[in-house]
C-alpha atoms as an extended CHARMM CRD file, in Angstrom:
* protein
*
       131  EXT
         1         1  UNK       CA            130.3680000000      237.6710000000     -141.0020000000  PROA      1               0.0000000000
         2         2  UNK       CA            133.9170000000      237.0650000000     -140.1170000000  PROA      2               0.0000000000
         3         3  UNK       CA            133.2710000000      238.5950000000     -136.4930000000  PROA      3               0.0000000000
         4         4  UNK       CA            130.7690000000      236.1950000000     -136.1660000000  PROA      4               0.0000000000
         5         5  UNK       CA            132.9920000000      233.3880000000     -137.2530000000  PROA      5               0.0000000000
         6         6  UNK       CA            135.7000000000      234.6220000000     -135.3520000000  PROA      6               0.0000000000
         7         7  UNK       CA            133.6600000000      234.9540000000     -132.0560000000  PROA      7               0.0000000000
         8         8  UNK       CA            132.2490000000      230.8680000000     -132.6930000000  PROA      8               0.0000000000
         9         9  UNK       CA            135.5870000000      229.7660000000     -132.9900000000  PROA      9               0.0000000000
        10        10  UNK       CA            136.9410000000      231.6690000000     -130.3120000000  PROA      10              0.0000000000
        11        11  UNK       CA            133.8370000000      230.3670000000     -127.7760000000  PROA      11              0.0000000000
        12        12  UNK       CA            134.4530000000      226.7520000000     -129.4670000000  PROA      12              0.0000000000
        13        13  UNK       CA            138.8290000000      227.1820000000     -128.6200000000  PROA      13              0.0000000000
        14        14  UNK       CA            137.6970000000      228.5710000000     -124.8750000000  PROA      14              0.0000000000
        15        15  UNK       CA            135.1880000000      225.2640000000     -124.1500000000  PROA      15              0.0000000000
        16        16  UNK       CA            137.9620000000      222.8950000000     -125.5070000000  PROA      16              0.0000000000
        17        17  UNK       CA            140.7980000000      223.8190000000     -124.0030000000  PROA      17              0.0000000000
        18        18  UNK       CA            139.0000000000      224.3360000000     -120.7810000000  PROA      18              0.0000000000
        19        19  UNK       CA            140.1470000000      221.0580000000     -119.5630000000  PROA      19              0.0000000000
        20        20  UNK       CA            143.8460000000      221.2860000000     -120.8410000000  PROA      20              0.0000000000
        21        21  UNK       CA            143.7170000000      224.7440000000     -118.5580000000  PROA      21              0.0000000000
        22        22  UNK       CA            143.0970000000      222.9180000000     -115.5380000000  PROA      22              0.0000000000
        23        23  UNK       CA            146.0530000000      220.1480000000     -116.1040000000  PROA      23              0.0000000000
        24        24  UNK       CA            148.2420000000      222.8340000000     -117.3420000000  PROA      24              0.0000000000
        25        25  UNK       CA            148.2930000000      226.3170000000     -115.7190000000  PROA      25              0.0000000000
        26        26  UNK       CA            150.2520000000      227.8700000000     -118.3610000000  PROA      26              0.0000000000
        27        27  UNK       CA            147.4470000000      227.8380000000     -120.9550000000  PROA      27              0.0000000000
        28        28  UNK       CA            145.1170000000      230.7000000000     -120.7330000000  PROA      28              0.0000000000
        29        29  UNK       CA            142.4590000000      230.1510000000     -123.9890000000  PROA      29              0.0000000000
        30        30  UNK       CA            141.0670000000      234.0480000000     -123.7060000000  PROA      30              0.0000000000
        31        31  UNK       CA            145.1530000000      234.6760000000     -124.8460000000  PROA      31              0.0000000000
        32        32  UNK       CA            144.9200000000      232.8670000000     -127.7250000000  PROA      32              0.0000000000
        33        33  UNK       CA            143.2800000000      234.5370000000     -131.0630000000  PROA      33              0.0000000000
        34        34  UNK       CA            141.8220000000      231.5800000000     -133.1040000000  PROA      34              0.0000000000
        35        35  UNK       CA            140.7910000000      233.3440000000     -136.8050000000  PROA      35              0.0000000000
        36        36  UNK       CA            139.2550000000      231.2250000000     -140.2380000000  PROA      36              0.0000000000
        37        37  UNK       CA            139.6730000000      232.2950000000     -143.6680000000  PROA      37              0.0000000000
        38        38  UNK       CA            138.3630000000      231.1380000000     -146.6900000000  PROA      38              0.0000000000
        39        39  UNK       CA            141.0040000000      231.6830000000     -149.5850000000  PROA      39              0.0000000000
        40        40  UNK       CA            139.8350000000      230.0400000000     -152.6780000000  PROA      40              0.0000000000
        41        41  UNK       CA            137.4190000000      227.8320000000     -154.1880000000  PROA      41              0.0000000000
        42        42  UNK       CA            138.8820000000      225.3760000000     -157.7590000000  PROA      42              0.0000000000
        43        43  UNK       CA            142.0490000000      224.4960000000     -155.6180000000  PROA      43              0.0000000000
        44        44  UNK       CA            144.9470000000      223.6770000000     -158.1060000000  PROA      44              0.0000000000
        45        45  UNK       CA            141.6810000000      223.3200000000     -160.7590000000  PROA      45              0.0000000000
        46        46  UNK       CA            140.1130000000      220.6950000000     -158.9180000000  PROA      46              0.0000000000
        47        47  UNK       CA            136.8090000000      220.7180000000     -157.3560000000  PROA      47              0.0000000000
        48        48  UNK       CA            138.1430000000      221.2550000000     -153.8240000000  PROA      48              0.0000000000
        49        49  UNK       CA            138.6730000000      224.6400000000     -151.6820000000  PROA      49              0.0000000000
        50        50  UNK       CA            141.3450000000      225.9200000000     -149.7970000000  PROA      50              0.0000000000
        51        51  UNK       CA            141.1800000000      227.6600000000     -145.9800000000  PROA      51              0.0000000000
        52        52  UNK       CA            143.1160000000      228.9550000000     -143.5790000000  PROA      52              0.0000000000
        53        53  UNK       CA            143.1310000000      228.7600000000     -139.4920000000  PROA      53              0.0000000000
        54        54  UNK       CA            145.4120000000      231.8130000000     -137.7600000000  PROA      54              0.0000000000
        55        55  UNK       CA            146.3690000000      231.0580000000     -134.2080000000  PROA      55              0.0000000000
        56        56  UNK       CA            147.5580000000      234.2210000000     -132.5050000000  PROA      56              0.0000000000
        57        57  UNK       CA            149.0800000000      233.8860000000     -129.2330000000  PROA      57              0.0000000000
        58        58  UNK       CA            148.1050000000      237.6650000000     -127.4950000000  PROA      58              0.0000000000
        59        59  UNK       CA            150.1170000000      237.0110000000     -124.4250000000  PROA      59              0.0000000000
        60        60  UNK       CA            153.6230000000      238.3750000000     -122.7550000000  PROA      60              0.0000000000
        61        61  UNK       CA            154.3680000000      234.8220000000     -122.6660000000  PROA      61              0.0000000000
        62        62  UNK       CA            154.5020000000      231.4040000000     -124.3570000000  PROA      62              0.0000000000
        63        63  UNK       CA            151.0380000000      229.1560000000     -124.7730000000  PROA      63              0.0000000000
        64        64  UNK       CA            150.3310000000      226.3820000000     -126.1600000000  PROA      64              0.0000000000
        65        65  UNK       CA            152.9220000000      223.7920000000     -124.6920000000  PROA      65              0.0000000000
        66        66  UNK       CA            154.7940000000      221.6100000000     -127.6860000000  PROA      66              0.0000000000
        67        67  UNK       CA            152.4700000000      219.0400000000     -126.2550000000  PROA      67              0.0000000000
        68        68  UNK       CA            148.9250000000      218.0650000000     -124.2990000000  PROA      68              0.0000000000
        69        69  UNK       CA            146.5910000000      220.0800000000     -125.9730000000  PROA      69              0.0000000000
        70        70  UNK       CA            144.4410000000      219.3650000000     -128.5210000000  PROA      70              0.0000000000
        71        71  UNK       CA            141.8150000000      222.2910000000     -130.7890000000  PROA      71              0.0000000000
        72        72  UNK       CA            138.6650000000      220.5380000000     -132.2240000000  PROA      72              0.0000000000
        73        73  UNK       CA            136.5730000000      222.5350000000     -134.5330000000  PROA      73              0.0000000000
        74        74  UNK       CA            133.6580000000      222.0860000000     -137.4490000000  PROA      74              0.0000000000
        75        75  UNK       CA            134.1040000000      221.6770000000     -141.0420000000  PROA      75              0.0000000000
        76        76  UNK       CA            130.9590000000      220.9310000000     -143.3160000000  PROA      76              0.0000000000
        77        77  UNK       CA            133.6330000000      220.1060000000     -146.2420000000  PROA      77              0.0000000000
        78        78  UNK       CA            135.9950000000      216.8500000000     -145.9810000000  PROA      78              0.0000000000
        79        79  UNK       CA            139.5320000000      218.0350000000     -144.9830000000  PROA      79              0.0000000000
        80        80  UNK       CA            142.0010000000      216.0550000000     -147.6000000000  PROA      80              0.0000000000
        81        81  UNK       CA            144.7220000000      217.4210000000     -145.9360000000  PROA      81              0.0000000000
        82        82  UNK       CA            146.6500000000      215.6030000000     -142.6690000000  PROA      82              0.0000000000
        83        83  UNK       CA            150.0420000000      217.7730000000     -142.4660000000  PROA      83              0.0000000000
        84        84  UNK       CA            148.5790000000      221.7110000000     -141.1100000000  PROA      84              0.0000000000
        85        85  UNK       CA            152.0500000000      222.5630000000     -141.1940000000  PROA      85              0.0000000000
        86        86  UNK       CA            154.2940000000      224.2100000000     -138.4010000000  PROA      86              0.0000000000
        87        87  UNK       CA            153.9330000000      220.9410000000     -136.1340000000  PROA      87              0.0000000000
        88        88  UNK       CA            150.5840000000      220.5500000000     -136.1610000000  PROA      88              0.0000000000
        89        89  UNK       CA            148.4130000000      218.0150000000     -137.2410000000  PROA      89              0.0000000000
        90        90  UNK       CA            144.9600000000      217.9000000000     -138.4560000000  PROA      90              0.0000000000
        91        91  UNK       CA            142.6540000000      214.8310000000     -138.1780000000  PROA      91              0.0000000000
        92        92  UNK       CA            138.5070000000      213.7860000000     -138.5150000000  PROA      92              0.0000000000
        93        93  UNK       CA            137.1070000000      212.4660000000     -135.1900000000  PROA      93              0.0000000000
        94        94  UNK       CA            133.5990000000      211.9970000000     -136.8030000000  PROA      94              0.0000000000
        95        95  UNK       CA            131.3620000000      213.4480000000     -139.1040000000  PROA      95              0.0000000000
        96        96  UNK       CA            132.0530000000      217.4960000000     -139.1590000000  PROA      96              0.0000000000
        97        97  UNK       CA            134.3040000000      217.4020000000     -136.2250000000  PROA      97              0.0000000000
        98        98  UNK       CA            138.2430000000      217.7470000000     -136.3060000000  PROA      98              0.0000000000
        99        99  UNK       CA            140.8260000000      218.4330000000     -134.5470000000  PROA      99              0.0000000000
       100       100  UNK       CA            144.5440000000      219.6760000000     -134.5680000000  PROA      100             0.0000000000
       101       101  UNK       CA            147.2820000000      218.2450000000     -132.0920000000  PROA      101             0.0000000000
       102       102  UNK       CA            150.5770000000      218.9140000000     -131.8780000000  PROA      102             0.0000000000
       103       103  UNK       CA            153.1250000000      216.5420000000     -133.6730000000  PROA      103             0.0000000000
       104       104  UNK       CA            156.9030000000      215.9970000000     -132.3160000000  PROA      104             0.0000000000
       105       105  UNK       CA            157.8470000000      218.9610000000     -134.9710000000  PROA      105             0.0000000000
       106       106  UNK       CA            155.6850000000      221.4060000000     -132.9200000000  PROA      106             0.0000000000
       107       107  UNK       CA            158.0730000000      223.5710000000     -130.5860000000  PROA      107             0.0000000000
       108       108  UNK       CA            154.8740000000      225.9230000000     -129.1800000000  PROA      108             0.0000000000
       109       109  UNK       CA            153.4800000000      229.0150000000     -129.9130000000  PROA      109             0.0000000000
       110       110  UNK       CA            156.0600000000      232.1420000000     -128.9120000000  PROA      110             0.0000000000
       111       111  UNK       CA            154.7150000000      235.4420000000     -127.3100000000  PROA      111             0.0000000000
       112       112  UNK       CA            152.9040000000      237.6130000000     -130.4940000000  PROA      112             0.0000000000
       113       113  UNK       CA            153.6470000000      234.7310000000     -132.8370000000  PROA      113             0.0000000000
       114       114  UNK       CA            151.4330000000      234.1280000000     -135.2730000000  PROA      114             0.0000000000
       115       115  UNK       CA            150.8430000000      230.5400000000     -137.1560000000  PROA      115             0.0000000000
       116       116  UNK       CA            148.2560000000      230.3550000000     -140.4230000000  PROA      116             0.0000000000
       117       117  UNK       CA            147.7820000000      226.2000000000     -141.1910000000  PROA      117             0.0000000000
       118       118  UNK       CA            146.6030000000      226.0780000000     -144.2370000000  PROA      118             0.0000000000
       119       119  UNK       CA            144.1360000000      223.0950000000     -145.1170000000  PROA      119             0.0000000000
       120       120  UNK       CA            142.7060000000      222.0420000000     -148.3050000000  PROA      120             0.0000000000
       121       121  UNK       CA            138.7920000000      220.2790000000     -148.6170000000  PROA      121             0.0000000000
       122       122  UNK       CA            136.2290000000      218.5550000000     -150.8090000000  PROA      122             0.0000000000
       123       123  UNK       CA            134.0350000000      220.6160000000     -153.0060000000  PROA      123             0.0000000000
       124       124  UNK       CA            133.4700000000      224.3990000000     -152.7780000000  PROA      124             0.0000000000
       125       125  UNK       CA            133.1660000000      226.4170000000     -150.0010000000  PROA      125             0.0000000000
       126       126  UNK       CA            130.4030000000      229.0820000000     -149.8760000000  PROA      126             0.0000000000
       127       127  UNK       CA            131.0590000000      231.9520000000     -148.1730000000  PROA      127             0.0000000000
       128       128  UNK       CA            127.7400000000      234.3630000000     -147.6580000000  PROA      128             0.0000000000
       129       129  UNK       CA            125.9140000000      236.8300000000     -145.6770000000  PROA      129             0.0000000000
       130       130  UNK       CA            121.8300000000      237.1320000000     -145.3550000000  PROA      130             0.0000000000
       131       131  UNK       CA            120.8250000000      240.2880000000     -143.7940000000  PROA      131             0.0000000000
């Protein structure tokens, strides 16, 4: 299940940072490791659910600039939570669909560095397989 996830978000982080490629030639998307995991449901006892997003950077070199890019992604739940941490910002474009940007704090993503921004959403999160 989490391959699966992990393969989504990585095709989903390749299509939208496609364009941000082109401007930039310093960002390569197939070097950066995009990863979700869901950590708890009853969030400080309340009915909301806490998950995590784990960008890897897998190059020699720094990606992600401290600015000009911008990751959208799906979340069924409503995200409560603006401040991702580490510089990065997490807001709803519409419906399911958010995004993270880089904020002024944001100083880029070093070579092997790793960044988990936590997030925090409405309701419980379910978290199955069918086979």
């Amino acid at each position: 299940m989490f391959s699966k996830i992990t393969a989504s978000l990585s095709l989903l982080l390749m299509l939208c940072l496609f364009t941000v490629a082109q401007k930039n030639k310093f960002v390569q998307p197939e070097k950066l490791g995009i990863e979700w995991k869901f950590l708890t449901n009853n969030y400080q006892q309340q009915d909301k659910n806490a998950a995590v997003l784990i960008l890897t950077n897998n190059d020699k070199k720094a990606i992600l600039p401290s600015t000009g890019w911008v990751i959208y992604f799906n979340a069924v739940r409503g995200i409560v939570q603006k401040d991702a941490g580490h510089g990065i910002e997490l807001s709803q474009l519409k419906g399911d669909l958010y995004q993270l940007r880089p904020t002024a704090a944001f100083k880029g993503l070093a070579p092997k560095e790793t960044i988990s921004l936590n997030y925090i959403s409405d309701a419980w999160m379910f978290n199955y397989t069918e086979a």
